[in-house]
C-alpha positions in Angstrom: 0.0 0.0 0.0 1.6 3.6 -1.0 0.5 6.6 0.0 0.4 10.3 -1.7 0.8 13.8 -0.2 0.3 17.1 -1.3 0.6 20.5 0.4 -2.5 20.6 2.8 -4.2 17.3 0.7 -5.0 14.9 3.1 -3.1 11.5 2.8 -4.5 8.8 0.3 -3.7 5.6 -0.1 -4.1 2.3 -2.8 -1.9 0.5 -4.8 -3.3 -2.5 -4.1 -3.4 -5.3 -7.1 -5.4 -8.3 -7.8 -3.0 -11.6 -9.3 -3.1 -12.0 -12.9 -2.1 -14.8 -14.8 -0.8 -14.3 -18.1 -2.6 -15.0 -21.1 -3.1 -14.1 -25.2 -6.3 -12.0 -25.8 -6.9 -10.7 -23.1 -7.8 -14.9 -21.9 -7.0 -16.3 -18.1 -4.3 -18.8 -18.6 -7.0 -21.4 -18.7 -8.8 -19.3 -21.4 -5.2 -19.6 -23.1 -5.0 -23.2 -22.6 -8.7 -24.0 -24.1 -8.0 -22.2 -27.0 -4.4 -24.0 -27.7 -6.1 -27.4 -27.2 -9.3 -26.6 -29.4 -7.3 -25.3 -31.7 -5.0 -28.2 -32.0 -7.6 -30.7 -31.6 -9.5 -28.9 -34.8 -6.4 -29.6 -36.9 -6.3 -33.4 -36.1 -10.0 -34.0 -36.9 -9.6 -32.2 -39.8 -6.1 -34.3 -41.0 -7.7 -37.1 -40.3 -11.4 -37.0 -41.0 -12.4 -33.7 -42.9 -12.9 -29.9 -42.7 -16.6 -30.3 -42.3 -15.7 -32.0 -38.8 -12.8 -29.6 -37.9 -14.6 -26.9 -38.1 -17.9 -27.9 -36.0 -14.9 -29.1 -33.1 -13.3 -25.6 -33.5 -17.1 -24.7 -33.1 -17.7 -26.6 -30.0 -14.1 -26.0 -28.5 -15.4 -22.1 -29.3 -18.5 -21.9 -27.4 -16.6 -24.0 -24.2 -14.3 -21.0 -24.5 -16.9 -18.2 -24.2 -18.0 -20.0 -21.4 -14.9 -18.7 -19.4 -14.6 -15.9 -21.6 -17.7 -14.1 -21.0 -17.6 -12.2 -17.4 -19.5 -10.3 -16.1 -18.4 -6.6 -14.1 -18.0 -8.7 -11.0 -15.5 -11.0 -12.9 -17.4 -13.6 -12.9 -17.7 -16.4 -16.0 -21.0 -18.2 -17.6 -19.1 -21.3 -16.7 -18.7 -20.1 -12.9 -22.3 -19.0 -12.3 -23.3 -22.0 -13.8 -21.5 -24.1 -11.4 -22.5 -22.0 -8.7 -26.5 -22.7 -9.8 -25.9 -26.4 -9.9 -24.1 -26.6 -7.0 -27.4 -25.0 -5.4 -29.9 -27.3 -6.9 -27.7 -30.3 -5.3 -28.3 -28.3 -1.8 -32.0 -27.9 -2.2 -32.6 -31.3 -3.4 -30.9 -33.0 -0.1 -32.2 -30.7 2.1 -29.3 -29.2 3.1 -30.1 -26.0 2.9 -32.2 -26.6 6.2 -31.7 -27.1 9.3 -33.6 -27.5 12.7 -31.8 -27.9 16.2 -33.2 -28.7 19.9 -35.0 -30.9 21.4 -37.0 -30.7 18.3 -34.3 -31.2 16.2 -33.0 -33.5 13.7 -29.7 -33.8 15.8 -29.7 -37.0 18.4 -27.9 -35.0 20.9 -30.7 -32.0 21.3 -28.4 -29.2 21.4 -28.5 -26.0 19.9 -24.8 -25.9 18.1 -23.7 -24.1 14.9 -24.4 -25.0 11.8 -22.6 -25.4 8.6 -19.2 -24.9 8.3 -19.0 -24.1 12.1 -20.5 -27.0 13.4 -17.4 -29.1 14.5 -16.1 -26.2 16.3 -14.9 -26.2 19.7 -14.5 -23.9 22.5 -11.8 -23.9 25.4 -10.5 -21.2 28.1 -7.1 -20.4 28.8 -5.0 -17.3 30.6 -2.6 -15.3 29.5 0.6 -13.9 30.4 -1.5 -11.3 32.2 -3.6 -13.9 33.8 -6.7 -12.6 31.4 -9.1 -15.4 30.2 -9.4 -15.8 26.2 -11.1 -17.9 24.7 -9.8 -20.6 22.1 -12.0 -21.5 18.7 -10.8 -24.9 17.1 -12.1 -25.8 13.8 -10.9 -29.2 13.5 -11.5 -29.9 9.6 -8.5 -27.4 8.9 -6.8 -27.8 12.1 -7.4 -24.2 12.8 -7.1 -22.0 16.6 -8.7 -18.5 16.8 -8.4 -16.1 19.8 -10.6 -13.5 19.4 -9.8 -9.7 20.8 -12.8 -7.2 21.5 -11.3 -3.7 21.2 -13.0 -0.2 22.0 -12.4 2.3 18.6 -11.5 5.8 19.4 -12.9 6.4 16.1 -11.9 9.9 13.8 -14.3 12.5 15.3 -12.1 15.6 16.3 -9.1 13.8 15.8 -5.9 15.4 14.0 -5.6 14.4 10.4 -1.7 13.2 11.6 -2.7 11.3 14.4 -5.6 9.9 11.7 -2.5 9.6 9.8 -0.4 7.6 12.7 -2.9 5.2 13.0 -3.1 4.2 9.3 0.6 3.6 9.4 0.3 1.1 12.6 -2.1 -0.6 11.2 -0.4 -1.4 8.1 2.7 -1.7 10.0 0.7 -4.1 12.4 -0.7 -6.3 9.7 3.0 -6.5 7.8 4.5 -7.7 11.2 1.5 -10.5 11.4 3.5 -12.5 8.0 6.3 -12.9 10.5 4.2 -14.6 13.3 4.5 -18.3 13.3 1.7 -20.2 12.5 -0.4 -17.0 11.2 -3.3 -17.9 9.0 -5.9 -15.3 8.4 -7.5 -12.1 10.9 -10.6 -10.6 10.4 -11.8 -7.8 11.9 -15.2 -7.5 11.9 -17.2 -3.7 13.3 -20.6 -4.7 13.9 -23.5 -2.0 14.9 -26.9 -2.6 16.2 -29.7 -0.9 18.5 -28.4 -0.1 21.8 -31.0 -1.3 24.5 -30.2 1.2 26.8 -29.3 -1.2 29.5 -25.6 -0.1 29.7 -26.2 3.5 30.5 -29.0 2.9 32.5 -27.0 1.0 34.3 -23.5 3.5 34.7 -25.5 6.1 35.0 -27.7 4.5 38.6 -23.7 4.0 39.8 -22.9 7.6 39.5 -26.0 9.1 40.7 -25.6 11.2 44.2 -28.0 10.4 46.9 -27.8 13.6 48.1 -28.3 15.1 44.9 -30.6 18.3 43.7 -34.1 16.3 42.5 -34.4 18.2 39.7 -31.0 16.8 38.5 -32.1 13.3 39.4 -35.2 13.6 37.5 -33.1 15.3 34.2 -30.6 11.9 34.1 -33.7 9.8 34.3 -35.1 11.4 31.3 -32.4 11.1 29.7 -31.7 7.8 30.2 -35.1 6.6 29.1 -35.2 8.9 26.0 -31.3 8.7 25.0 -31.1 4.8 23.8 -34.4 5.7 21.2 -32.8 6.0 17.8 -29.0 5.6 19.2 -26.9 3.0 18.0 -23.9 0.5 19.6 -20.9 -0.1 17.7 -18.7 -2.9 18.5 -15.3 -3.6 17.4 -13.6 -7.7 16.8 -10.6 -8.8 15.4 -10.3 -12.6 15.2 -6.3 -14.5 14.7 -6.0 -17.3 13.1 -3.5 -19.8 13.7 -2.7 -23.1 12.1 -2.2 -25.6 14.2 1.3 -26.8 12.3 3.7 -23.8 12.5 5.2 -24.9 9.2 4.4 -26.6 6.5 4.9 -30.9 7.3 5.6 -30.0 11.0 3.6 -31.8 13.6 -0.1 -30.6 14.4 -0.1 -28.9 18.0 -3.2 -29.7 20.4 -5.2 -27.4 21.8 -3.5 -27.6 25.3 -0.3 -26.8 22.9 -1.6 -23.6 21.5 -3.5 -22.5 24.6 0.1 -22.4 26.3 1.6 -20.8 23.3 -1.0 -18.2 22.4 -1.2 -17.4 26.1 2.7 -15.7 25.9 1.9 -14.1 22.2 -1.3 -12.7 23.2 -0.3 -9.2 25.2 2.1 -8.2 22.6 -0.7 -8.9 19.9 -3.1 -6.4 22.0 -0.6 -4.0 22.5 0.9 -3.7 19.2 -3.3 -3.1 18.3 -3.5 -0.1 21.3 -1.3 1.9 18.6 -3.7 2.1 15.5 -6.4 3.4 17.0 -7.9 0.5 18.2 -8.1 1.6 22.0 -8.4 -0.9 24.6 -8.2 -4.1 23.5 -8.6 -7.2 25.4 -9.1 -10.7 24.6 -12.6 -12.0 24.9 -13.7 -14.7 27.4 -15.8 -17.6 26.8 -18.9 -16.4 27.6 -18.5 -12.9 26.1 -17.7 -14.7 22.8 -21.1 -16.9 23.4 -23.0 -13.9 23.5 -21.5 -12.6 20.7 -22.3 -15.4 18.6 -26.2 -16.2 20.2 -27.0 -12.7 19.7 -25.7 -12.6 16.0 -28.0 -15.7 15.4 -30.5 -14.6 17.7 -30.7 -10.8 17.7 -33.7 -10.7 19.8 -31.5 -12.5 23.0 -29.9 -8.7 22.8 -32.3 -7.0 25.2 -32.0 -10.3 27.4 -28.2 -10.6 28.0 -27.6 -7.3 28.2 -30.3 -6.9 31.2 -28.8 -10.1 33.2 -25.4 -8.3 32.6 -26.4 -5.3 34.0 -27.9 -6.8 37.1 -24.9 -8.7 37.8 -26.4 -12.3 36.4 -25.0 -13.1 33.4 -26.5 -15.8 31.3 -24.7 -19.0 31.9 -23.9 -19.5 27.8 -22.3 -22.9 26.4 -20.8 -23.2 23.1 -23.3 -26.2 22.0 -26.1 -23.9 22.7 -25.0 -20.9 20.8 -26.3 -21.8 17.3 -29.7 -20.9 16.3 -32.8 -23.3 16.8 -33.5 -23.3 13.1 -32.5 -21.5 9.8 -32.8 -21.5 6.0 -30.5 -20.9 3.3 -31.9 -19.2 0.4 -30.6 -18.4 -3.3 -29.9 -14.6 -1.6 -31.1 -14.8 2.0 -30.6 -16.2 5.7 -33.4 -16.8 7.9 -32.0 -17.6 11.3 -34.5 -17.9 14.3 -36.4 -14.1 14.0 -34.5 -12.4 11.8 -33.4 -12.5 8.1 -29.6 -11.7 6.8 -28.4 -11.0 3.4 -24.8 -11.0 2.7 -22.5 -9.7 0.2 -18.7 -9.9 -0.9 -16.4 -7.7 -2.5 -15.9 -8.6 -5.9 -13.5 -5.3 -6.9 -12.0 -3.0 -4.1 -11.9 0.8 -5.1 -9.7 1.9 -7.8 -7.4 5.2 -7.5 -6.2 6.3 -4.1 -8.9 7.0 -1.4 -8.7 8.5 1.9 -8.7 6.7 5.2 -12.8 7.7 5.7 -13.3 6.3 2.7 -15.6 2.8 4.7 -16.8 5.3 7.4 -20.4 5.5 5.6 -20.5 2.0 5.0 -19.4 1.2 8.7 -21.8 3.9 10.2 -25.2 2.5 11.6 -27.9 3.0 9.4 -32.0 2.7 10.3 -33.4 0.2 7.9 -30.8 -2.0 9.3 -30.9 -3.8 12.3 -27.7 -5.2 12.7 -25.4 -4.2 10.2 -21.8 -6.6 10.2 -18.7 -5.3 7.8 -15.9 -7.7 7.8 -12.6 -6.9 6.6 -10.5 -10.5 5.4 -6.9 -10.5 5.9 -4.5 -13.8 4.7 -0.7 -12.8 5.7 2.1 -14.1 3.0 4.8 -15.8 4.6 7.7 -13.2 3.6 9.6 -16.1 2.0 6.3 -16.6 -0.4 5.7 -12.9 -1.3 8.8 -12.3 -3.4 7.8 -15.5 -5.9 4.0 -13.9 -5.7 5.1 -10.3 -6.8 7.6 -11.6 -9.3 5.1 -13.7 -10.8 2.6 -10.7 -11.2 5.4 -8.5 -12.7 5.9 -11.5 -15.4 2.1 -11.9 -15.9 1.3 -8.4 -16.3 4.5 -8.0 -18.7 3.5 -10.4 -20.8 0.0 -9.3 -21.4 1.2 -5.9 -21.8 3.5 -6.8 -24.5 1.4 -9.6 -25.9 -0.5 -6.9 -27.6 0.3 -4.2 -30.5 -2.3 -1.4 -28.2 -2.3 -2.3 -25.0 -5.0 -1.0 -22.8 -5.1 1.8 -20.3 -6.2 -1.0 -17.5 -3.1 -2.9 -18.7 -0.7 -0.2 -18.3 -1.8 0.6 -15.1 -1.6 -3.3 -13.8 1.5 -3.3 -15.2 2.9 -0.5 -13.2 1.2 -1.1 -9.6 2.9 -4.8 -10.1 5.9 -3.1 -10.5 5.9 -0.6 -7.9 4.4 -3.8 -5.5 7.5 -5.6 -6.2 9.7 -2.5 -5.3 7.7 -2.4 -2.2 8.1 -6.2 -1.1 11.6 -5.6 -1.7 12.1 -2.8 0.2 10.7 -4.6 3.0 6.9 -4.0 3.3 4.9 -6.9 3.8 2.4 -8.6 1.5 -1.3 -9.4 2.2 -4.9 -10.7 0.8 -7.9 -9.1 1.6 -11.6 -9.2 1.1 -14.8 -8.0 2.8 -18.0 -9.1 3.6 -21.2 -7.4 4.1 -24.1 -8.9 6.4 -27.3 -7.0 6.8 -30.1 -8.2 9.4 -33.8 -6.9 9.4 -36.1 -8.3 12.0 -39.1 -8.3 9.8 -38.8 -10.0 6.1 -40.9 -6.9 4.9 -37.5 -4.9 5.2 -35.4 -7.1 3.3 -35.5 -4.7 0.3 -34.8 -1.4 2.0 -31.6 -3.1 3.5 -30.5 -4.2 0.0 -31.2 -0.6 -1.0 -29.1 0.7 1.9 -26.2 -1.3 1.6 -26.1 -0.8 -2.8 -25.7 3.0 -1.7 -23.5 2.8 1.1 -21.5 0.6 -1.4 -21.4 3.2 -3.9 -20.2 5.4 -1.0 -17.4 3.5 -0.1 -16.3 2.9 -4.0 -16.8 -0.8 -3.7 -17.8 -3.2 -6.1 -20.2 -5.3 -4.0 -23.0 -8.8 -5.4 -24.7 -10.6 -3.5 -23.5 -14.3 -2.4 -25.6 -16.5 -4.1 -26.3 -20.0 -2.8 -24.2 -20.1 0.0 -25.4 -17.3 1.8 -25.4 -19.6 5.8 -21.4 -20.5 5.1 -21.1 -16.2 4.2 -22.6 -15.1 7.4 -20.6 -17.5 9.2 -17.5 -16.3 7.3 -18.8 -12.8 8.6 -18.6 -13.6 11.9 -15.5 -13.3 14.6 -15.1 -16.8 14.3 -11.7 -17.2 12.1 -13.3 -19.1 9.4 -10.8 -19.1 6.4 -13.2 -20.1 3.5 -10.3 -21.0 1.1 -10.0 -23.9 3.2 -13.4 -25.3 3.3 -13.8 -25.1 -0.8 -14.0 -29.0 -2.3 -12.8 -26.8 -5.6 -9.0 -25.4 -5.0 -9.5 -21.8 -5.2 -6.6 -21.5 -7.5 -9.1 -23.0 -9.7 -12.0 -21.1 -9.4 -10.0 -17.7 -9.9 -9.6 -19.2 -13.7 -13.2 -19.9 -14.2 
């Protein structure tokens, strides 16, 4: 990520690049490879049966091709949405899109537990260094530990442009040093903003009142605490690390007693090296605090509930197999979970030229025809020892298909030279990362599902984002949303290596 200044111009930033893989024609390399094989497998039927037959393969060969060809402004294929509709169809038809928990459940056990790609998951407690209880997410299909820190955002409101400034700069300094942590696999940080009950301040407000206090004062606080929480908003602050469970690649797989006791020395540097960006106080979150989390996500209307047993000093006694929601169903482009309905979206383009730092604070502002409104940012680290091949390889790719034609394009000659000035970067030290985002919307009442979509397209177009919808999978994308650590590259049956050429 590079930065520009000008005299009295606030500070932008961008430079970020999507791989490429080098091709003729503007074609993917498996667009490339389809064409070479079509066209070679023309010239054989023709040599050895006639033109007639060479030319209707070169035919079929041909429409294959526009199959990958053809994308849409999402960059997305025919032969990718295809897929994607079939895939569905295969859901729908063994019910899997469904799914009922409880003692009225389908599951023997009667429990309440995640579903879907969260199901297996399991939940311990440890202490740190500090002696502070985290808790400690295993996902044992990809051998995966996540410790998840709750942090407290100072946010930019009458803040300095160069302290705004400092805090961009630790955050990407922050993120660079994560490629050098052993065992890193992804963070997420997710800013999630919902109704506030009211309980909260009603509650620190009753612990600061006087007794001996004027009554007219009394009475003003008391208005305002019943009249303040209409219309005002709670925003809440996550970031999720995820660690793999072999700290190199063939080493032996650690247990979770193994990276409770490792995680519990790594922790407070972690938090404090997030203090610096702006984060403000971070602090890991316990067991039960993450339980809540996650039963209110599925749950919204267990909000008002939790939060009143906090604030009389009886917190709901929470357990990780009772977390998930009672029911829910997975539509082409919805989530009905329990009493609510989500919809979620992904980024398919991130925005082009330099923006500013408030460039997501729309999108990440509460809005009132949403409910609960989830943004999740999706960072993969590169090892350090991987990111020189990666950059290299983009500077070869985007080479190639600059000089593979006689007038390139302007989209070209930009790719060309933020690959460039990526590899100058990597080698100058800076570290290299994947990102992505996801959206998550939830109305309590179906009847608002289209004024959410209409919010979030024009926050979107805020923002600069390219957002679409997630279509048939929308239960694994709000799970994905979630400060859980999921890493969905991992839980794909096709390698995604594959599906970026489709």
């Amino acid at each position: 990520m590079t930065s520009e200044t000008a005299t009295g111009a606030p500070r932008s930033y961008g430079n970020w690049t999507k791989p490429t893989t080098a091709g003729l024609l503007g074609l993917s390399a498996l667009g490339t490879g389809i064409l070479f094989t079509g066209a070679g497998f023309a010239v054989v039927v023709t040599m050895v049966s006639n033109i007639g037959n060479g030319v209707i393969t070169g035919l079929i060969f041909g429409l294959f091709l526009l199959t990958v060809a053809a994308k849409d402004k999402h960059g997305r294929s025919l032969l990718s949405r295809a897929a994607t509709r079939v895939g569905w169809m295969f859901t729908k038809s063994k019910g899997a899109h469904l799914y009922r928990s409880g003692p009225l459940g389908r599951a023997e056990w009667g429990t309440a537990q995640l579903p879907g790609l969260a199901a297996g998951s399991r939940l311990t407690e440890w202490r740190d260094s500090y002696n502070r209880p985290f808790a400690l997410v295993q996902i044992p299909s990809t051998s995966h530990y996540t410790v998840v820190i709750g942090t407290e955002p100072d946010g930019a409101a009458l803040v300095d442009r160069e302290q705004i400034d400092a805090w961009v700069a630790e955050w990407g300094m922050w993120l660079a040093t994560l490629g050098n942590e052993p065992g890193i696999e992804a963070v997420s940080v997710t800013i999630e903003t919902a109704p506030d009950s009211g309980t909260r301040l009603r509650r620190e407000v009753a612990s600061r009142i006087d007794n001996d206090a004027p009554a007219f004062a009394k009475q003003l606080l008391e208005n305002l605490v019943d009249q303040y929480p209409a219309g005002s908003a709670t925003i809440r602050a996550y970031v999720a690390l995820t660690f793999n469970a072999a700290s190199r690649v063939g080493g032996r797989k650690r247990t979770a007693e193994d990276m409770g006791r490792e995680l519990a020395s790594r922790l407070p540097g972690l938090t404090q090296g997030l203090t610096a960006t702006g984060a403000g106080t971070s602090r890991p979150l316990t067991a039960q605090q993450l339980c809540e989390v996650i039963r209110v996500a599925y749950d919204p209307a267990a909000a008002r509930l939790i939060d009143e047993a906090n604030a009389a000093g009886e917190p709901p006694e929470l357990y990780w197999p009772e977390v998930g929601p009672t029911a829910h169903q997975a539509g082409w482009d919805t989530y009905r979970h329990d009493l609510a309905l989500s919809v979620t979206w992904m980024m398919s383009g991130a925005p082009r030229g330099n923006v500013p730092s408030s460039i997501l604070s729309r999108l990440l502002a509460p809005h009132r025809d949403i409910a609960r409104k989830r943004v999740t940012l999706l960072y993969r680290p590169i090892d350090a020892a991987k990111a020189a091949a990666i950059v290299e390889a983009d500077v070869r790719a985007s080479s190639f298909n600059l000089a593979s034609s006689d007038k390139p394009t302007a989209r070209n000659l930009t790719s060309a030279r933020a690959a460039i000035a990526t590899a100058a970067e990597e080698a100058a030290g800076a570290g290299l990362i994947q990102f992505g985002m996801l959206v998550t919307a939830t109305v309590l009442d179906a009847s608002q599902e289209a004024d959410a979509k209409a919010a979030i397209d024009n926050l979107s177009a805020t923002a600069r984002l390219r957002l679409r919808l997630v279509h048939g999978s929308q239960d694994s994308a709000f799970a994905a949303a979630l400060p859980l650590g999921l890493v969905l590259p991992k839980h794909l049956q096709v390698p995604n290596e594959v599906r970026e050429q489709l």
